[in-house]
ZADO-1210 file (C-alpha; in nm, 4 decimals, padded with zeros to 6 digits):
<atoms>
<atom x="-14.0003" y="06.4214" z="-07.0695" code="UNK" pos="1"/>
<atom x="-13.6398" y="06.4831" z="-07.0486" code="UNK" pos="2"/>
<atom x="-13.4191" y="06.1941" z="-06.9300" code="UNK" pos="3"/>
<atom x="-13.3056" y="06.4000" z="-06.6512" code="UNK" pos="4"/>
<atom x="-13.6795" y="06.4220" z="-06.5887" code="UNK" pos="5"/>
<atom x="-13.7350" y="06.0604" z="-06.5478" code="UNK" pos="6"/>
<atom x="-13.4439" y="06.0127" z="-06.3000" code="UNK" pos="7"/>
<atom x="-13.5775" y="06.2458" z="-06.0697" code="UNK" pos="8"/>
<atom x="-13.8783" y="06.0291" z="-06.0850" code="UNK" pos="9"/>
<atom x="-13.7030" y="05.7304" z="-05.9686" code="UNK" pos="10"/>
<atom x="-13.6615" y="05.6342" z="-05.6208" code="UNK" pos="11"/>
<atom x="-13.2357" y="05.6342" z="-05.5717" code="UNK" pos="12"/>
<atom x="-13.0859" y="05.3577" z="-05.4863" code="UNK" pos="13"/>
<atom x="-12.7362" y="05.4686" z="-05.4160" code="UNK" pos="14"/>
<atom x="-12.6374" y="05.6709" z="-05.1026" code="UNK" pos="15"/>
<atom x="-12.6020" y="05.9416" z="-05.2783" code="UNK" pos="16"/>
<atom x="-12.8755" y="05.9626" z="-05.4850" code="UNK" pos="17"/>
<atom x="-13.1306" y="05.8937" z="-05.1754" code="UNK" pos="18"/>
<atom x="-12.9950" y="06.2472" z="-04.9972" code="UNK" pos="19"/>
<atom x="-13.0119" y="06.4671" z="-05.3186" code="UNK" pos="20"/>
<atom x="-13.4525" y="06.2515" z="-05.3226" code="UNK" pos="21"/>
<atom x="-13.4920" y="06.3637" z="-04.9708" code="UNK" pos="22"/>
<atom x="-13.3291" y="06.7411" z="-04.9842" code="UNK" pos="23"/>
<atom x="-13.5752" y="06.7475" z="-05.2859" code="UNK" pos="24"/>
<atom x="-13.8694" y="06.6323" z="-05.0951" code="UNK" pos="25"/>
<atom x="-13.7596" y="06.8490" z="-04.7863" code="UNK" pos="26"/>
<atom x="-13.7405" y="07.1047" z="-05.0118" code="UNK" pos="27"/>
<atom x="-14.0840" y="07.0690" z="-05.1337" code="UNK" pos="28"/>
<atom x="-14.2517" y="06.9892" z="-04.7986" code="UNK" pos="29"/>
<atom x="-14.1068" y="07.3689" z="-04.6559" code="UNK" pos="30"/>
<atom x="-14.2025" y="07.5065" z="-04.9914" code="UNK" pos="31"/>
<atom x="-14.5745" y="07.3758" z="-04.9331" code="UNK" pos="32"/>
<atom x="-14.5908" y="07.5429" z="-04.5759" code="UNK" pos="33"/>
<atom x="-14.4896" y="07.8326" z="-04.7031" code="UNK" pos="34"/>
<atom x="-14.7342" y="07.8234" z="-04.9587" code="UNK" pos="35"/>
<atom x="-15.0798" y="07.7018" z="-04.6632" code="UNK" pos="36"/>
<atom x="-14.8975" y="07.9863" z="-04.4222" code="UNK" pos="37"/>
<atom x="-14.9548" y="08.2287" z="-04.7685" code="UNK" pos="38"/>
<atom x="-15.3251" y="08.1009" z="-04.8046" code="UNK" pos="39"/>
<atom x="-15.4097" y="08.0890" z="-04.4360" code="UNK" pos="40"/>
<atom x="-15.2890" y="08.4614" z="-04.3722" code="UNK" pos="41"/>
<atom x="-15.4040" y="08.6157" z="-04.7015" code="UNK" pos="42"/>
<atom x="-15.7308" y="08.4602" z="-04.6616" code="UNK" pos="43"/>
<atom x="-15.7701" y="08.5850" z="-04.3085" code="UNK" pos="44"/>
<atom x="-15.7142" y="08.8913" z="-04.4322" code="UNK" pos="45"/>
<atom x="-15.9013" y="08.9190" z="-04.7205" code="UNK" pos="46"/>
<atom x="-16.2374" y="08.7496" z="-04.4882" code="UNK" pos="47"/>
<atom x="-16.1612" y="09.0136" z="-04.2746" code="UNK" pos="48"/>
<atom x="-16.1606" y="09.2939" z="-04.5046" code="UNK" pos="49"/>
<atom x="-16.5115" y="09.0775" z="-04.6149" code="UNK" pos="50"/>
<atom x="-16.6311" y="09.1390" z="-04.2773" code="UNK" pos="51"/>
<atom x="-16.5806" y="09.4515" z="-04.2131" code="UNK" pos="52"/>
<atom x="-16.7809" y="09.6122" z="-04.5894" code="UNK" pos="53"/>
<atom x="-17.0423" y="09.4361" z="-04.5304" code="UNK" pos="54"/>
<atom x="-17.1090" y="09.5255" z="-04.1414" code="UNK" pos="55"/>
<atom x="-17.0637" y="09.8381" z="-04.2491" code="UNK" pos="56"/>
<atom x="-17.2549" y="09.8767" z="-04.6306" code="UNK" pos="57"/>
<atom x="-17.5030" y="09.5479" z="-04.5778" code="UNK" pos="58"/>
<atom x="-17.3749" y="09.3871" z="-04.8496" code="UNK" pos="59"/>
<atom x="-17.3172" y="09.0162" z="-04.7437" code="UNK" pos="60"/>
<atom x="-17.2446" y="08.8649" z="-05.1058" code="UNK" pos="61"/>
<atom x="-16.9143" y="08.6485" z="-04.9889" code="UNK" pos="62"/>
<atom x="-16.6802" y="08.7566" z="-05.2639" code="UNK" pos="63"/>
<atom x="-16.4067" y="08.5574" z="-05.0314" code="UNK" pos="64"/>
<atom x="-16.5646" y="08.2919" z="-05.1432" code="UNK" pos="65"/>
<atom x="-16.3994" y="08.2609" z="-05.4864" code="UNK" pos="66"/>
<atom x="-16.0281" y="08.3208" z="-05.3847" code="UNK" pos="67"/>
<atom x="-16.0743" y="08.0656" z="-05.0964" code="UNK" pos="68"/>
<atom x="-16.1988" y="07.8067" z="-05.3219" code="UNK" pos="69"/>
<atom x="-15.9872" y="07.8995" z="-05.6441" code="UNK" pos="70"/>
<atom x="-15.6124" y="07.9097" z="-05.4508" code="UNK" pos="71"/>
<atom x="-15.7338" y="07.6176" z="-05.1958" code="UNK" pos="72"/>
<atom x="-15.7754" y="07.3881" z="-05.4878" code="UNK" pos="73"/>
<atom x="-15.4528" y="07.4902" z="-05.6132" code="UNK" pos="74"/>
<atom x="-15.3084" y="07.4042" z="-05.2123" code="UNK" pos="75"/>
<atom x="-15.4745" y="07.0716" z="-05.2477" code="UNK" pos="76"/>
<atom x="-15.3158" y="06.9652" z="-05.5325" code="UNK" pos="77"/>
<atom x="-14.9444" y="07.1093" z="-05.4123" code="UNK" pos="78"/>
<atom x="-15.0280" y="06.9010" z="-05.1185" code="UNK" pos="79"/>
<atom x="-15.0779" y="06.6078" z="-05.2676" code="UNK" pos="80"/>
<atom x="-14.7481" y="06.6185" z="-05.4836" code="UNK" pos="81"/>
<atom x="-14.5756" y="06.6802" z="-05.1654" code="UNK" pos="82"/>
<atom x="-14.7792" y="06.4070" z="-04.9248" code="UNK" pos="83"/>
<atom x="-14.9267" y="06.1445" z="-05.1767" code="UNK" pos="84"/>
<atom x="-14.7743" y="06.1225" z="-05.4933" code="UNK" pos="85"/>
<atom x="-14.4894" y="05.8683" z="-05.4842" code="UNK" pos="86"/>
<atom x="-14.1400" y="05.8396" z="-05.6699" code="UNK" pos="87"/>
<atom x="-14.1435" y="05.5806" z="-05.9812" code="UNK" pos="88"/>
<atom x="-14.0372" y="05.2216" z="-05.8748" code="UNK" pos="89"/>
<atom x="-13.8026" y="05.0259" z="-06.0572" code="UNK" pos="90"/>
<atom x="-14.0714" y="04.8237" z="-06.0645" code="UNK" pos="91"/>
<atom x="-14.3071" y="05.0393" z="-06.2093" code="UNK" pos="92"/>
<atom x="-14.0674" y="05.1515" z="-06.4926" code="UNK" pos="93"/>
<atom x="-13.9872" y="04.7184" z="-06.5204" code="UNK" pos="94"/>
<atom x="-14.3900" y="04.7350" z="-06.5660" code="UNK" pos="95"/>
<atom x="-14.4424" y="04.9870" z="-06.8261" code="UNK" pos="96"/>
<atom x="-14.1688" y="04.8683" z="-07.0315" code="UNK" pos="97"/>
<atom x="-14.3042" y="04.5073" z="-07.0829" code="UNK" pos="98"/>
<atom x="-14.6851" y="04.6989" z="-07.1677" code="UNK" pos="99"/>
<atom x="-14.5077" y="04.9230" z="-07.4300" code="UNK" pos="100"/>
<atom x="-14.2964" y="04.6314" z="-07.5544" code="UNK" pos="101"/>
<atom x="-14.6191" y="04.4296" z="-07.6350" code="UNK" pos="102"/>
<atom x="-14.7576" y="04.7089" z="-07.7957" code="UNK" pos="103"/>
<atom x="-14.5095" y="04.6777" z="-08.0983" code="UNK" pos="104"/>
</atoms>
């Protein structure tokens, strides 16, 4: 991971540095309501579309199914970079430097 990388990671301590973190995480939080809105509406659609061959041909196999399930676990996990997932702490990077300095 590029150094560049890494600081990105970090949670900013200077004024500066905490406005650039939250445009990025602003940034990220639109980018994942885009992305449900996306999901929501081409799923509608694509149920509908579900709905309406097999009223009409009685074939009730819910193809759907697979696109729901296949771009909602994609959503999930864009969700939880955006929601759960949390910056690196000084701490954390204090932390990981003492466990790979006892592993020389």
């Amino acid at each position: 991971m590029p150094a560049t990388d890494v600081a990105e990671e970090l949670i900013a301590t200077s004024e500066e540095g905490l406005r650039e973190q939250a445009l990025r995480t602003l940034k990220k939080r639109r980018d994942f309501h885009t992305h449900a809105f996306a999901y929501l509406t081409i799923n509608i659609v694509t149920w509908g579309v579900w709905l309406t061959i097999a009223m009409t041909s009685g074939t009730w196999f819910p193809w759907p199914l697979w696109v729901t399930l296949g771009w909602g676990v994609g959503l999930a996990f864009n969700g939880w970079d955006v929601y759960v997932r949390r910056p690196v702490s000084e701490n954390d990077l204090r932390h990981e430097m003492d466990r790979l300095a006892h592993l020389r």
